[in-house]
C-alpha positions in Angstrom: 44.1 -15.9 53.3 44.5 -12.2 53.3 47.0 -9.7 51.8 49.6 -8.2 53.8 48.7 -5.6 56.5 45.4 -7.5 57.4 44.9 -10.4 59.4 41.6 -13.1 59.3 39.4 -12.8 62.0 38.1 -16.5 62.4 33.9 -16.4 63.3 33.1 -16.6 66.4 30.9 -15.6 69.4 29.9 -11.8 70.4 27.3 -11.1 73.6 25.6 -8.4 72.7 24.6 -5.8 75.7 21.3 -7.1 76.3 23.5 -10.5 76.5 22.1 -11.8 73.4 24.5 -14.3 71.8 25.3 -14.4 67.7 27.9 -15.3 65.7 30.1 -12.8 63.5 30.9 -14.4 60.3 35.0 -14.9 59.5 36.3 -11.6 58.4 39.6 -9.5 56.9 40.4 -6.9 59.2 43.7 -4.5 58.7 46.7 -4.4 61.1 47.0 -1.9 64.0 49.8 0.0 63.9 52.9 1.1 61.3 55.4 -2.0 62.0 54.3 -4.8 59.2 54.8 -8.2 59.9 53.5 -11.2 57.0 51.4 -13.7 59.1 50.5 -17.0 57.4 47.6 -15.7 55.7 49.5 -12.9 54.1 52.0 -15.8 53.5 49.6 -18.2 51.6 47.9 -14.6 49.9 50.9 -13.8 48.1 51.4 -17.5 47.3 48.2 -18.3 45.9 47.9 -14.7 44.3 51.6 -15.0 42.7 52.9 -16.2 39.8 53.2 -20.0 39.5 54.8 -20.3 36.2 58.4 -22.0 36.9 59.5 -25.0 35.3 60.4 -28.2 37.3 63.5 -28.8 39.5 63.7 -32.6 38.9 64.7 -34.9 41.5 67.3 -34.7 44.0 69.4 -38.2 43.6 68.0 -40.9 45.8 64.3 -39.1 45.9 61.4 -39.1 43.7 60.8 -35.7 42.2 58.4 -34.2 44.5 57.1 -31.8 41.8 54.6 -30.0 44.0 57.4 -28.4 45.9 59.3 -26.8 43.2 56.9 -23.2 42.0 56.9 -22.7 46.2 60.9 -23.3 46.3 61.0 -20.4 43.1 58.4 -18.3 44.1 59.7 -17.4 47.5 63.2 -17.2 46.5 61.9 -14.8 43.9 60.1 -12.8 46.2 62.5 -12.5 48.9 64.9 -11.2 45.9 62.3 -8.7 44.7 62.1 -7.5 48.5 65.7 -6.2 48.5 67.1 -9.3 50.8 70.3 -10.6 50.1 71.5 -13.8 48.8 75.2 -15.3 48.0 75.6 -16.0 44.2 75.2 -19.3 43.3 72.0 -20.1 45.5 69.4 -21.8 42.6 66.7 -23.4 43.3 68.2 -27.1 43.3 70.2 -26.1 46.7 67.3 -25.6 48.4 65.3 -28.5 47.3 68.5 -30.4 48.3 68.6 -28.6 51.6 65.0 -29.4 51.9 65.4 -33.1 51.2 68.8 -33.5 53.9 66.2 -31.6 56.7 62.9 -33.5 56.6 62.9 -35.8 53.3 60.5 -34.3 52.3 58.0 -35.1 54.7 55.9 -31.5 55.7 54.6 -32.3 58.8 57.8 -34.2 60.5 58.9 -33.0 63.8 62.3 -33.5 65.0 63.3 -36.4 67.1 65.9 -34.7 69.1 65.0 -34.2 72.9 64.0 -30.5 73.1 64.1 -29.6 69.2 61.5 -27.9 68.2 62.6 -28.2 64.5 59.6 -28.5 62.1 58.6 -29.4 58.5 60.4 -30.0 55.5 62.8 -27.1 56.0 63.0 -27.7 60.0 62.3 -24.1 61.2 62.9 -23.8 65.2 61.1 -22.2 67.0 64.1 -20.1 67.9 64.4 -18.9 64.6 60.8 -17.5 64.9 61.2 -15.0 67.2 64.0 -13.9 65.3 62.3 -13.6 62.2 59.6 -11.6 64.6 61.7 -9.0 65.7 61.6 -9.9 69.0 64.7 -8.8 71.3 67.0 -11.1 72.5 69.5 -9.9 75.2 67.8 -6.2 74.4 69.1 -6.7 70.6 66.5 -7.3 67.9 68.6 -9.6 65.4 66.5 -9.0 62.7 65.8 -5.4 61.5 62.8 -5.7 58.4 60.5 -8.0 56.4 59.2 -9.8 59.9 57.3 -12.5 60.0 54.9 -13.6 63.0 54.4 -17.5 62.7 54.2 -19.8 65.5 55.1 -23.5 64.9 52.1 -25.3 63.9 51.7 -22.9 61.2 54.9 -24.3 59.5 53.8 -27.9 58.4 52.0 -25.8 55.9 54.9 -26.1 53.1 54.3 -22.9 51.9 54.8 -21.2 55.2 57.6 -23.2 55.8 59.4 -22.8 52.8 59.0 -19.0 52.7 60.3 -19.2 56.3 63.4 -21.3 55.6 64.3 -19.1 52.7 63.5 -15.8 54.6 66.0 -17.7 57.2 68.9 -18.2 54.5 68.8 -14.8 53.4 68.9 -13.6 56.9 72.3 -15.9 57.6 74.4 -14.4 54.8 73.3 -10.9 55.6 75.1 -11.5 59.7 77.9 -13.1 57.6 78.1 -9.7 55.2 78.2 -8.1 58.3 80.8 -9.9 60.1 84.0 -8.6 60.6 85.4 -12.4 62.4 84.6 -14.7 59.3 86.4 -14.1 56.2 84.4 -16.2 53.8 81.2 -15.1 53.0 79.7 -17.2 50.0 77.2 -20.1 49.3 79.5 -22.6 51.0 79.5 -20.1 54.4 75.5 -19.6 54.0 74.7 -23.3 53.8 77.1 -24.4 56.8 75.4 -21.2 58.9 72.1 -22.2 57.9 72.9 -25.9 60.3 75.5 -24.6 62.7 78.6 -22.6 62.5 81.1 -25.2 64.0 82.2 -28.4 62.8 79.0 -30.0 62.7 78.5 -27.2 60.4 81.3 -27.8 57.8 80.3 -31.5 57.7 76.7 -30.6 57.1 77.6 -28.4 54.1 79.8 -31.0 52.6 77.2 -33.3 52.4 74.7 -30.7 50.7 77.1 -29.8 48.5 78.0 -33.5 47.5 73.7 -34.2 47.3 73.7 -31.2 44.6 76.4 -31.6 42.5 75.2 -35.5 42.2 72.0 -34.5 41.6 73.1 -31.7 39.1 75.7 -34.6 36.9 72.3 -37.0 37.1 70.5 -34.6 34.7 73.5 -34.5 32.4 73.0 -36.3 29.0 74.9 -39.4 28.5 77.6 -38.7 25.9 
């Protein structure tokens, strides 16, 4: 782990001029240069360093409770929020447990079965979406203008890293609905259906999240 604007230099071999051969013990060195990017140490630094104190989610209907998963779900939604990134109202964080469960069951390390997906962990980042979130340009356009990250895709079974990623990814799909002049309806529903695809594959996907939290929302109701 280190805070952000250093990086962990792993220990390793140096030849020293006379060709003498020693090892440098694993260090925290800071970045070069002004532009900022959170790599997974910085990622699991202001995890572990953060608060933790959040109560419990509970279970999204038709999974056990998966407790473990729900400070990480509030933190980062938390800290993205306290970064200046936007977020439709309504997003809590049930909807992304729920989102969390339809992606990967909650199974950190899965890896999508499609041919050619490279969609990973619980909240199945691709690896598309990571050089987005890394500023890099696309078409000479960098989608993505602040608050980068620089991950690379076995970094994401970590659910930390992959959480923090996923929400960092939400955030960044209402913003390009905000500023789209083509789509009209720029709410929770419109985030959640971006967040899959923006077609009709999207739409169904959305439905079915919506359905998962509203059923898992009435389970917690007390009976009358």
């Amino acid at each position: 782990m280190a805070p952000p604007g250093s990086h962990v230099v792993k220990r390793h071999i140096k030849v020293s001029s006379k060709g003498v051969k020693y090892y440098v013990k694993a260090h925290i060195r800071k970045n070069r240069g002004k532009n900022v990017k959170l790599l997974p140490e910085n990622l699991l630094y202001l995890y572990w360093h953060g608060d933790h104190d959040y109560p419990t989610i509970g279970a999204v209907k038709g999974f056990v409770e998966f407790p473990e998963f729900d400070s990480i779900i509030q933190f980062w939604l938390n800290f993205w929020k306290e970064q200046g990134l936007p977020f439709p109202e309504g997003l809590d964080p049930l909807l992304i447990k729920v989102i969390i469960a339809k992606e990967s069951s909650f199974r950190p390390q899965i890896k999508a079965k499609a041919r050619n997906s490279s969609a990973t962990g619980l909240m199945q980042i691709l690896q598309s979406t990571l050089y987005r979130l890394e500023g890099i340009p696309e078409n000479n356009f960098v989608e993505v203008q602040g608050h980068f990250l620089e991950l690379n895709l076995g970094d994401l079974v970590d659910p930390v890293i992959n959480i923090a990623t996923g929400i960092r990814w939400l955030s960044h799909k209402y913003f390009l609905l905000l500023k789209s002049k083509e789509v009209k309806r720029k709410d929770l529903y419109s985030t959640v259906k971006y967040y899959h695809q923006w077609n009709e594959h999207g739409d169904a996907y959305a439905d079915e999240i919506f359905k998962l939290y509203h059923e898992s929302l009435n389970k917690r109701l007390p009976v009358p």
